[in-house]
C-alpha positions as CSV (number, residue, x, y, z in Angstrom):
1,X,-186.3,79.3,-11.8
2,X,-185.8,78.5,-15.5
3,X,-188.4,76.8,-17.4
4,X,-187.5,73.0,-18.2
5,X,-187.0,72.1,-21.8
6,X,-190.7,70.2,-23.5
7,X,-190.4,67.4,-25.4
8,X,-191.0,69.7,-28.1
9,X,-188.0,71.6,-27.8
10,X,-185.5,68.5,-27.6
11,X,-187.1,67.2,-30.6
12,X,-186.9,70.3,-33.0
13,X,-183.1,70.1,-32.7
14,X,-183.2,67.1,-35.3
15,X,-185.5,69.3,-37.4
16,X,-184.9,69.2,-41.7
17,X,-184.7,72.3,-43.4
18,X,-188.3,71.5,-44.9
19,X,-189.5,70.7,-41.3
20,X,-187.8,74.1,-40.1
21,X,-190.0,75.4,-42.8
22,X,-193.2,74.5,-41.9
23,X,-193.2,75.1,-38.1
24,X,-192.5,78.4,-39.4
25,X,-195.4,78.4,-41.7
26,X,-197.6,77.0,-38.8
27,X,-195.8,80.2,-36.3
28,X,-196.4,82.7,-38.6
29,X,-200.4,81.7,-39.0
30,X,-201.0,81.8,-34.9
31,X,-198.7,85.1,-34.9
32,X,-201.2,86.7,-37.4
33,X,-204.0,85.6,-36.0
34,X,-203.0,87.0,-32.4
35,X,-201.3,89.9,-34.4
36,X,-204.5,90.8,-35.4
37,X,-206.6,90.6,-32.2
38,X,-203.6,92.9,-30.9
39,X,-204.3,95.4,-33.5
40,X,-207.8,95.0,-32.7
41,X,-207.5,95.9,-29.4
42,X,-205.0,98.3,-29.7
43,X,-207.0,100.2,-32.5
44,X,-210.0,100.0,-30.4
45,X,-208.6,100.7,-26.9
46,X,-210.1,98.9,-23.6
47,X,-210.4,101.4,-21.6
48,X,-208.1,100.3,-18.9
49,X,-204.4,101.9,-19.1
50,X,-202.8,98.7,-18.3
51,X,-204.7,96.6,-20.8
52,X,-203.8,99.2,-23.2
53,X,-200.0,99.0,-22.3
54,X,-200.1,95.5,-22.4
55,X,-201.9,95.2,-25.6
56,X,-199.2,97.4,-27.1
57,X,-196.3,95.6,-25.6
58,X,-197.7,92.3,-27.3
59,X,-197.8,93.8,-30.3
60,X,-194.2,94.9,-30.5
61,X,-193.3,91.6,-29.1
62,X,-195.5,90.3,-32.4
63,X,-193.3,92.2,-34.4
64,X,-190.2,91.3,-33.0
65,X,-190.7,87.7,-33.9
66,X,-192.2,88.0,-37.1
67,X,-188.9,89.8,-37.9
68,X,-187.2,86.7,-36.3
69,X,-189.2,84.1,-37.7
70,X,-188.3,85.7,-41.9
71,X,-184.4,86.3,-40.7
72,X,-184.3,82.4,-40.0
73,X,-186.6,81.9,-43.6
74,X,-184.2,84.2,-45.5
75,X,-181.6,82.4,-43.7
76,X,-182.6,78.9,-44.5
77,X,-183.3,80.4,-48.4
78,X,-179.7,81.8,-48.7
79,X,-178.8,78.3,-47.9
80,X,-181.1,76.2,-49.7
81,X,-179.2,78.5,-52.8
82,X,-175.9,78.0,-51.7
83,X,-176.5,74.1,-52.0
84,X,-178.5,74.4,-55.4
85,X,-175.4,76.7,-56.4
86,X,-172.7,74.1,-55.0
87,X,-174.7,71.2,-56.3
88,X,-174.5,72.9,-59.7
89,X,-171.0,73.5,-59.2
90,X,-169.8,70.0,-58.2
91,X,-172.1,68.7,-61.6
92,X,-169.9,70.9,-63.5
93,X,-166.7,70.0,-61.8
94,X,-167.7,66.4,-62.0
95,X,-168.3,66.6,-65.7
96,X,-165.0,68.3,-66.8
97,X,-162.9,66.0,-64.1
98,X,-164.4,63.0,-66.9
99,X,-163.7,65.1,-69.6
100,X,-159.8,65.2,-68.3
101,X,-160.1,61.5,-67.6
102,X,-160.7,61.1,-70.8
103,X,-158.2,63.4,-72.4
104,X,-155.3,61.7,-70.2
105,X,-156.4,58.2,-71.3
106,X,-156.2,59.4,-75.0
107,X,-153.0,61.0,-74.4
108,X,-151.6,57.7,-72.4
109,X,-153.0,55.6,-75.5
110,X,-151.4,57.9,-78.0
111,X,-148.1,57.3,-76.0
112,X,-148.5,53.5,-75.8
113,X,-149.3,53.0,-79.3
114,X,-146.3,55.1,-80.2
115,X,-144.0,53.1,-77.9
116,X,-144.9,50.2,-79.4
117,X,-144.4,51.1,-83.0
118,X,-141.2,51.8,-82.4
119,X,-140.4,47.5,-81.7
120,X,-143.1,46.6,-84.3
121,X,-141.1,44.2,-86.0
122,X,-138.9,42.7,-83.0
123,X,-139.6,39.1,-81.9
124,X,-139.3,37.0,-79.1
125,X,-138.3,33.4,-79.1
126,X,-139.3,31.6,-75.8
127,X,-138.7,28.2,-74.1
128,X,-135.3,27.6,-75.7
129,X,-133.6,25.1,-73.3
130,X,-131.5,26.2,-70.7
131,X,-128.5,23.7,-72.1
132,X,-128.9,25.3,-75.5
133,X,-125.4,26.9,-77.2
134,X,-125.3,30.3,-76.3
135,X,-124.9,31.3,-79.8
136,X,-128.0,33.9,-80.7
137,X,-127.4,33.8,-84.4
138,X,-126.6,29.6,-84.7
139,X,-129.9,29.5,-83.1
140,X,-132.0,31.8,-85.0
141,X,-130.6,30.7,-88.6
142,X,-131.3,27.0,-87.6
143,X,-135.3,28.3,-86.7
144,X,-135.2,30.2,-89.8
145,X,-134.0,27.1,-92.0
146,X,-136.9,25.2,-89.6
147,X,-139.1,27.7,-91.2
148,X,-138.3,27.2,-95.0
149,X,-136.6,30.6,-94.6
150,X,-133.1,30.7,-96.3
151,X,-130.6,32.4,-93.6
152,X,-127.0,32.7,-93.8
153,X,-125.2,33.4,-90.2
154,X,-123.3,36.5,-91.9
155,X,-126.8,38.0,-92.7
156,X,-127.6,38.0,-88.8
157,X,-124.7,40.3,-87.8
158,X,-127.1,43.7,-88.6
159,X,-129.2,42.1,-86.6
160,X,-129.6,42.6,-82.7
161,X,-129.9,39.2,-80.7
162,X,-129.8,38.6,-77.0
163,X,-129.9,35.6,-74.7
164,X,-131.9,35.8,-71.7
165,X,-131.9,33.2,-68.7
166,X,-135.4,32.9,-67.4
167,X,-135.6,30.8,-63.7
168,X,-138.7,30.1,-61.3
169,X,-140.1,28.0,-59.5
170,X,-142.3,26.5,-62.3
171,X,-140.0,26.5,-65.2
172,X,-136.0,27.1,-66.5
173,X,-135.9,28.4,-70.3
174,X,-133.8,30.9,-72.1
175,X,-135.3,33.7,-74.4
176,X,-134.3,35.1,-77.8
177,X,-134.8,38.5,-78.3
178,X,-134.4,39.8,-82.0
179,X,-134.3,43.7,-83.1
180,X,-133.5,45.4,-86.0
181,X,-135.1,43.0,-88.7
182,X,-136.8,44.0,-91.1
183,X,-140.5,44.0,-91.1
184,X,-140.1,41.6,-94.4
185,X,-138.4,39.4,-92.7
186,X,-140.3,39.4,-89.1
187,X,-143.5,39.1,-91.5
188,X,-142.3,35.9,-92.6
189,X,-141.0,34.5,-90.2
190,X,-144.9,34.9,-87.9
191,X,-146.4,33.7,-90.9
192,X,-144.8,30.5,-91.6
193,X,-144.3,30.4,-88.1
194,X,-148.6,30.6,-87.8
195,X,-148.9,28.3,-90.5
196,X,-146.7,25.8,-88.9
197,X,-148.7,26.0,-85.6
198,X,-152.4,25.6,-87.6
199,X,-150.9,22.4,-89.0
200,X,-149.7,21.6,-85.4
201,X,-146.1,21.0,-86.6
202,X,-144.3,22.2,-83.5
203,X,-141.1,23.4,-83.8
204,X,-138.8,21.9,-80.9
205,X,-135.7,22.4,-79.3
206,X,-133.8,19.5,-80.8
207,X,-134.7,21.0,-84.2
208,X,-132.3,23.6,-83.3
209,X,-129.2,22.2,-81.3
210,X,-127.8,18.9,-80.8
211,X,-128.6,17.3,-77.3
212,X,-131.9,19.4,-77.6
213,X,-135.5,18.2,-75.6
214,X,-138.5,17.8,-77.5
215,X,-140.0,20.8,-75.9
216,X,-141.8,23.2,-78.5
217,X,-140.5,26.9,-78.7
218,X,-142.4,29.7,-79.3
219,X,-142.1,33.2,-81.3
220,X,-144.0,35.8,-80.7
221,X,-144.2,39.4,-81.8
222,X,-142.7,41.4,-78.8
223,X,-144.3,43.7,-76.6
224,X,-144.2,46.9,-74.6
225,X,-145.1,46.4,-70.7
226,X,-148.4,48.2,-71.4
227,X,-149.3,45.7,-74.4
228,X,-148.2,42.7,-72.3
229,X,-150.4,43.1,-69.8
230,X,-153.5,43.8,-72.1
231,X,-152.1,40.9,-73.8
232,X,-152.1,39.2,-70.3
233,X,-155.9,40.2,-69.6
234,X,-157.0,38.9,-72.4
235,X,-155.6,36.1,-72.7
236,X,-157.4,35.5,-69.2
237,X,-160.9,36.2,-70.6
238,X,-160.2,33.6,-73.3
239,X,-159.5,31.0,-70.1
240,X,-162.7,32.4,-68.2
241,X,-164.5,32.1,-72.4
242,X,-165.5,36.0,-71.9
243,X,-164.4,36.2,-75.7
244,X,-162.9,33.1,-78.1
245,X,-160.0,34.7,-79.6
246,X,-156.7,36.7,-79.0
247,X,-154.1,37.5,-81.2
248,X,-151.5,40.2,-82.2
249,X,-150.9,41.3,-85.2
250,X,-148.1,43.8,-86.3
251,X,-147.9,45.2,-82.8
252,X,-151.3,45.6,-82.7
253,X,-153.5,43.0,-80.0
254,X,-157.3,42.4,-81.6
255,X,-160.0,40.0,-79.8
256,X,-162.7,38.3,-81.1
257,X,-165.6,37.2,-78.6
258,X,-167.7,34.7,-81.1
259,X,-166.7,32.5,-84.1
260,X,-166.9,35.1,-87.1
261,X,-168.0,38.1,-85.1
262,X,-166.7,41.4,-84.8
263,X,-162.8,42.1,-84.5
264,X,-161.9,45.0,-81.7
265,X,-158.7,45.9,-81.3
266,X,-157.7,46.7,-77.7
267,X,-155.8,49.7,-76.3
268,X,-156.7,50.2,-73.1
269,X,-158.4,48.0,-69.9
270,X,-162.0,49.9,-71.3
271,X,-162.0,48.1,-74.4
272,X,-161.6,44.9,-72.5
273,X,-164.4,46.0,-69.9
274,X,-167.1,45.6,-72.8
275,X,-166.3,42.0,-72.9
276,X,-167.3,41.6,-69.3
């Protein structure tokens, strides 16, 4: 009839490695002290045969067990190194999977900024009324002669000039998209443009067309995706008054969170992350 299970027994199946250890520890000190009384008597002899034999037996058994009980300690070492070494390992993995991270988000930022020198010069005209003439270059030489900036409708031909229609919901506008100027020129026309806009003389659509509203338009420099959404972000911290400036400058988007602090220019989410 088998032996039923102690309470002991159930509970050492939850055992930690450092528990493991020490009931081994506390094993090993009754198995020396019964080892020795073994030897004792098996040194010594009892006289009786059987005593003798039995005495011996227990011993072996003694052996056997303390040969057990350092397979499981050797056991339970081999894997305590395993995990130091893995441990060491993932450290090291960890640290060069950043070290990528990194790399890649230099690499993306490299790209980016590349991308977007390549239209640094390019404007956009926004909230031109939908009823406006779809004439790109009437429409951009009247702006230009709203900006004190002499413009002929001849010079506009090397220029590339598109009318989009823009429809939601919210709002109905058309935008101008103008390429191949020349920084000169996209220069000046930002910085009257800025100057206009400090003095708060709006520049509207019936300064441009006949029959025009007396909604303002806008020009600003244009943008790749990535930029726009940076642009975007910030623009949102400004509302939530994480920092109290946003601008763009030559293609390039700069924040300032105080009245005459610091300048950063952003190029990634991270440098908008140290605003938060």
């Amino acid at each position: 009839m088998s032996r039923p299970k102690s309470t002991s027994d159930t509970s050492s199946v939850n055992l930690e490695e450092k528990e493991i250890l020490e009931e081994l520890s506390d094993i090993s000190k009754r198995v020396d002290r019964v080892k020795q009384a073994a030897i004792e008597k098996a040194s010594n002899g009892t006289g009786d045969v059987d005593k003798d034999t039995t005495w011996a037996e227990i011993r072996k058994k003694i052996q056997d067990l303390e040969k057990e009980v350092n397979i499981i300690k050797n056991l339970l070492k081999e894997q305590s190194d395993q995990i130091t070494t893995l441990s060491d390992d993932l450290l090291v993995q960890s640290s060069e999977n950043e070290k990528l991270k990194l790399e890649v988000a230099s690499v993306k930022i490299s790209l980016e900024i590349e991308r977007q020198n390549r239209i640094v010069g390019d404007l956009v005209i926004c909230g031109i009324s939908p009823n406006a003439p779809q004439q790109a270059d009437v429409i951009f030489c009247e702006l230009c002669k709203k900006l004190d900036i002499p413009m002929q409708k001849n010079e506009t031909k090397q220029f590339e000039m598109k009318l989009t229609k823009l429809s939601n919901k919210s709002t109905e506008e058309q935008i101008l998209g103008i390429s191949k100027i020349s920084a000169q020129l996209s220069n000046t026309i930002m910085m009257n443009y800025r100057e206009k806009m400090r003095g708060k003389e709006w520049i509207k659509n019936c300064d441009l067309f006949e029959d025009g509203d007396d909604k303002p338009i806008y020009i600003n420099e244009r943008l790749t995706t990535y930029f726009q959404l940076l642009h975007k972000k910030a623009r949102d911290m400004k509302r939530n008054k994480l920092i109290q400036y946003v601008w763009v400058r030559d293609g390039r988007l700069f924040v300032r969170q105080v009245e005459k602090g610091p300048v950063a220019q952003i190029k990634h989410q991270a440098d908008l992350d140290k605003f938060k």
